[in-house]
C-alpha positions in Angstrom: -27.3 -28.0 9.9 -27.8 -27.8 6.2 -26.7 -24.4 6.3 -23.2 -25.3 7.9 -22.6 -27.8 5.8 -22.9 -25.9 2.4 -20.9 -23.3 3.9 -18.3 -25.6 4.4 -18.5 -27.1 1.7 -18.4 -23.7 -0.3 -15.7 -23.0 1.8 -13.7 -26.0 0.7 -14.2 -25.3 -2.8 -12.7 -21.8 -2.4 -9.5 -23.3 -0.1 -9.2 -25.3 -4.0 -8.7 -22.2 -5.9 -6.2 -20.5 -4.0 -2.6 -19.2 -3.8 -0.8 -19.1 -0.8 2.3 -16.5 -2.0 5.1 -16.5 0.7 7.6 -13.6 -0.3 10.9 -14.7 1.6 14.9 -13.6 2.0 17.0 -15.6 4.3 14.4 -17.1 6.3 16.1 -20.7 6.6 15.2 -21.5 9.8 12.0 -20.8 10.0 10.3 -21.3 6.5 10.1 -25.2 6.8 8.0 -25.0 9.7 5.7 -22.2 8.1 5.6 -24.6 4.7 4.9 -28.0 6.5 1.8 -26.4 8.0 0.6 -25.1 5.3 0.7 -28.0 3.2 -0.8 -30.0 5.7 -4.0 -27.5 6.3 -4.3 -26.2 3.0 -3.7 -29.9 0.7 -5.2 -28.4 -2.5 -3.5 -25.0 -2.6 -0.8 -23.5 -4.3 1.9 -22.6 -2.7 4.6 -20.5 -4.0 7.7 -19.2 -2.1 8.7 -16.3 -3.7 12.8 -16.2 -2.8 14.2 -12.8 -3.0 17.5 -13.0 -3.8 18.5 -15.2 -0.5 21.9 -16.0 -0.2 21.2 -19.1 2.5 19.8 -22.5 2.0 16.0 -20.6 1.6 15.0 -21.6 -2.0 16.4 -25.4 -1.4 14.8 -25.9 1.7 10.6 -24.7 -0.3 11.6 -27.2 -2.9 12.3 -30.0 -0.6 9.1 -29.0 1.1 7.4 -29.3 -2.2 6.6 -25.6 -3.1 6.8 -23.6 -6.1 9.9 -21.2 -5.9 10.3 -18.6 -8.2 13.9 -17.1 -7.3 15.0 -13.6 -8.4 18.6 -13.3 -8.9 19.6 -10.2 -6.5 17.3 -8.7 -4.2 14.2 -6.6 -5.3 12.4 -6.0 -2.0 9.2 -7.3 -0.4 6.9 -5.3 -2.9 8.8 -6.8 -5.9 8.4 -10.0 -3.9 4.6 -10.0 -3.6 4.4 -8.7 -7.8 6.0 -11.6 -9.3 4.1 -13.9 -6.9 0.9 -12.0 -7.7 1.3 -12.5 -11.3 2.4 -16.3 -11.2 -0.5 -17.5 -9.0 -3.0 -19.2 -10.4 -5.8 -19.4 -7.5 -8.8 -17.0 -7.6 -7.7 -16.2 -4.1 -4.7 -15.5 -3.0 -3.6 -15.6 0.7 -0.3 -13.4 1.5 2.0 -14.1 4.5 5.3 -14.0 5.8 7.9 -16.6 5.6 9.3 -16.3 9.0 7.5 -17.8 11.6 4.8 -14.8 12.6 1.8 -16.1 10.2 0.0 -18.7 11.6 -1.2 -20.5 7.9 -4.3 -22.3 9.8 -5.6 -18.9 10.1 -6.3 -18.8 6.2 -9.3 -20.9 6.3 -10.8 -18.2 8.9 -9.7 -15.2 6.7 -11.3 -16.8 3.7 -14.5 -17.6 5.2 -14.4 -13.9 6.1 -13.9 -12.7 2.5 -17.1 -14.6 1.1 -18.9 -13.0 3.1 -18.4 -10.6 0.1 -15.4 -8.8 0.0 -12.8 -8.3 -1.8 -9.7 -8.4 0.6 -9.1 -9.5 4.5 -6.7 -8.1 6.3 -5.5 -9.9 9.3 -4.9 -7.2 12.0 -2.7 -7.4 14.3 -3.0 -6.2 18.2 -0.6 -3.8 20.5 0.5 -7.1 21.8 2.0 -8.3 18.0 3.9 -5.4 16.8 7.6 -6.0 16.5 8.6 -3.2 18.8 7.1 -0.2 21.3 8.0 2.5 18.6 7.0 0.0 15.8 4.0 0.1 17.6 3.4 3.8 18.4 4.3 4.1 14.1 1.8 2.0 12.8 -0.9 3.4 15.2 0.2 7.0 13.4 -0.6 5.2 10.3 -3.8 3.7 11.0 -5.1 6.8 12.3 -4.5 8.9 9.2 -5.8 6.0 7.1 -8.8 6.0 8.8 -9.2 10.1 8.7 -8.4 10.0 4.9 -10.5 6.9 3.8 -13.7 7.5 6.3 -13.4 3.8 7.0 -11.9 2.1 10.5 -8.0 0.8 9.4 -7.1 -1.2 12.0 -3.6 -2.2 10.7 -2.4 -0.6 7.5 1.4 -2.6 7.2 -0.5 -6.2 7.7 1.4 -8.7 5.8 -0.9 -10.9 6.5 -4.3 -11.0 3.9 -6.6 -12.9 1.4 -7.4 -10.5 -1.6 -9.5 -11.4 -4.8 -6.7 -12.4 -6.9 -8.2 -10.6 -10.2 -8.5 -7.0 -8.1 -5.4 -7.3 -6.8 -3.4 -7.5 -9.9 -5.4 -4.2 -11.2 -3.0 -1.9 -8.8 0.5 -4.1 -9.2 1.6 -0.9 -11.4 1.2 1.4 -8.1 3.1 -1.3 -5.6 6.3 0.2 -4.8 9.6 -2.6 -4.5 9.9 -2.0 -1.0 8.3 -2.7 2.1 5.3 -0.2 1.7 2.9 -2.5 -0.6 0.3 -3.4 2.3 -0.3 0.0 2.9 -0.7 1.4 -1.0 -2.3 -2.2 -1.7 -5.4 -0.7 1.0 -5.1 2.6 0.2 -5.9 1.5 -3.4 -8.9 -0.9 -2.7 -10.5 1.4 -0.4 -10.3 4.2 -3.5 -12.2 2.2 -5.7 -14.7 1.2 -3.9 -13.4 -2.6 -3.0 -14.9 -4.1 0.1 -11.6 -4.3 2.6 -12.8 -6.2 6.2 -10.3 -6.7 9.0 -10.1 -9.7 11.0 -7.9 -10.5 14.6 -4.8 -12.6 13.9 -2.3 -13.5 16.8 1.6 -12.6 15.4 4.2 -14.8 16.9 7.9 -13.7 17.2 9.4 -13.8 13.8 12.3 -16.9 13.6 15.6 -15.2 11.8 16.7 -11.7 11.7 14.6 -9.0 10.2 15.4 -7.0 7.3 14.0 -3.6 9.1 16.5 -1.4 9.5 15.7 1.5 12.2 17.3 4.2 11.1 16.8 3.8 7.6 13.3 2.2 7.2 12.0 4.6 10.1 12.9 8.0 7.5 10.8 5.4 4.8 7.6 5.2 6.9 7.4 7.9 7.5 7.4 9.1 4.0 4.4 6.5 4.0 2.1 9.4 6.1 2.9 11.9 2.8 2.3 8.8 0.5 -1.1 7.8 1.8 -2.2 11.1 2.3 -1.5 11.8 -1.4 -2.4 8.1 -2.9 -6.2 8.4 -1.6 -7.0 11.9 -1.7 -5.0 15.0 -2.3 -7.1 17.4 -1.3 -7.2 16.3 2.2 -3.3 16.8 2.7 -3.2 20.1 0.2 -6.1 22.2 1.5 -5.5 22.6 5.2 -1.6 23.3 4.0 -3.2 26.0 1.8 -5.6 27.1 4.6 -2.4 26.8 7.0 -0.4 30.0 5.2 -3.4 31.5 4.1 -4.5 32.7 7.6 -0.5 33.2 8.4 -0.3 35.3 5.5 -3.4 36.8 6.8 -2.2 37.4 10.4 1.0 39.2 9.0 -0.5 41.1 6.7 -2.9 42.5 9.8 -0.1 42.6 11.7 2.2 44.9 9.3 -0.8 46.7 8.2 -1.4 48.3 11.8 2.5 49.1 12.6 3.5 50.2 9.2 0.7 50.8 7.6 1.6 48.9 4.3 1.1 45.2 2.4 4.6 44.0 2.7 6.3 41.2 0.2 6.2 38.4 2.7 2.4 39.1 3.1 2.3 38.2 -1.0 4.9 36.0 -1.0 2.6 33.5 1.8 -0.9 34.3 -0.3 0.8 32.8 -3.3 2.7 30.3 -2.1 -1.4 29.1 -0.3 -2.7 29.7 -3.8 -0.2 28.0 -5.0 -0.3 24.9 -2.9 -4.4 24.8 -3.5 -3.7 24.4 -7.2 -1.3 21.9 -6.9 -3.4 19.8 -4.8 -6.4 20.5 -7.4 -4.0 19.0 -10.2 -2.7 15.7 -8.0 -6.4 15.1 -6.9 -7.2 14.9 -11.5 -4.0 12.6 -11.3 -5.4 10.6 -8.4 -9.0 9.8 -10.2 -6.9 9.4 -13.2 -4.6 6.7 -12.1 -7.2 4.7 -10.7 -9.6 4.7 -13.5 -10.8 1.2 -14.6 -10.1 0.5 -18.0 -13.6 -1.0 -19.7 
């Protein structure tokens, strides 16, 4: 009983210290309901609505509901979003969801009971059952698999929205967020390189209120640049050497192949050995990059 009750009272005190950052563009009919809730579960925290650029009644509507709104003239993207709320919070902890109706906010206290346990950043994750779409689905399953491959660790939803992070960590790897819609995934990519403590917890999603700003065709080509990005962000090597390997033994097999019917070492045959040496040293040079870009300053 004692137990319980300094937990929750340990718990309150970190509910006290934190930011809830709500990153949101056009979300007018939904971001009321998301910001009544939160106030009403989470009394001492800081809320700030981060308003990218809307062109509706969004930025009037967190005011009236109380909230901090920072508003950015034109639009900057989701990534941008979460930077400039990043940097304005003032809470050791700092919660990030969307505006639009799919976060439920009285999941915070859950996910912040799960990071002081001792980590550094809680991810909610979402099931089959939450994703926007089948091939939204199918995508992000891609992703999580390759995460998991390239870190060594179980990622059980790499484009979560939805997290608590340590608020001083956090703002260590704002220089490697990209603008757009990609920051959840280099945001875990980057914890899980240097050695942060990332744990994953089971939110429900509803259906988001509003239209989304995804765009099929042209977000789809984006993501997918994300399997290259996270690939390359964590460790080079594992995405350069089986390329090398790759048209070393095809260089190999026509080189045996032109050796027995003509008897000679043809220029393909040298052009694919360089072009494998050439990839190996490449990935060599962006794995010294890698280390380099996340090295700590003392």
């Amino acid at each position: 009983m004692a137990n319980s009750v300094a937990k929750k009272r340990g718990l309150d005190r970190s509910l006290g210290t934190l930011s809830v950052v709500l990153p949101a563009k056009n979300e007018e009919q939904g971001i009321a309901a998301v910001l009544m809730k939160a106030r009403a579960l989470l009394p001492d925290a800081e809320i700030l609505v981060i308003d990218d650029g809307s062109t509706d009644r969004t930025a009037e509507i967190a005011l009236g509901m109380g909230a901090k709104v920072l508003s950015s003239p034109y639009s900057m993207g989701n990534g941008a979003a979460i930077k400039r709320g990043a940097r304005a919070a003032t809470g050791a902890l700092i919660a990030f969801m969307d505006a639009d109706g799919q976060h439920d906010p009285s999941l915070i206290p859950t996910l912040v009971e799960k990071l002081e346990e001792g980590y550094d950043m809680v991810v909610g994750a979402r099931s089959a059952a939450g994703q926007a779409s089948r091939s939204r689905g199918l995508a992000n399953a891609l992703y999580n698999r390759l995460a998991s491959w390239m870190t060594g660790f179980e990622v059980r939803d790499l484009t979560s929205g939805f997290r608590v992070v340590r608020a001083d960590k956090f703002r260590e790897f704002l220089h490697l967020l990209p603008n757009g819609f990609s920051y959840p995934t280099t945001i875990t990519m980057a914890f899980f390189r240097s050695a942060y403590a990332v744990a994953y917890h089971d939110v429900p999603v509803a259906r988001r209120v509003g239209r989304s700003h995804l765009r099929p065709l042209r977000d789809g080509l984006r993501f997918l640049l994300i399997i290259f990005k996270v690939a390359t962000l964590y460790s080079p090597l594992k995405l350069f050497v089986p390329a090398a390997a790759g048209f070393f033994l095809l260089a190999s097999g026509y080189y045996i192949h032109t050796f027995i019917s003509q008897g000679r070492f043809t220029n393909m045959s040298a052009l694919l050995f360089s072009a494998s040496v050439i990839i190996f040293l490449v990935g060599l040079v962006s794995e010294q990059i890698a280390a380099l870009t996340y090295r700590r300053e003392s």
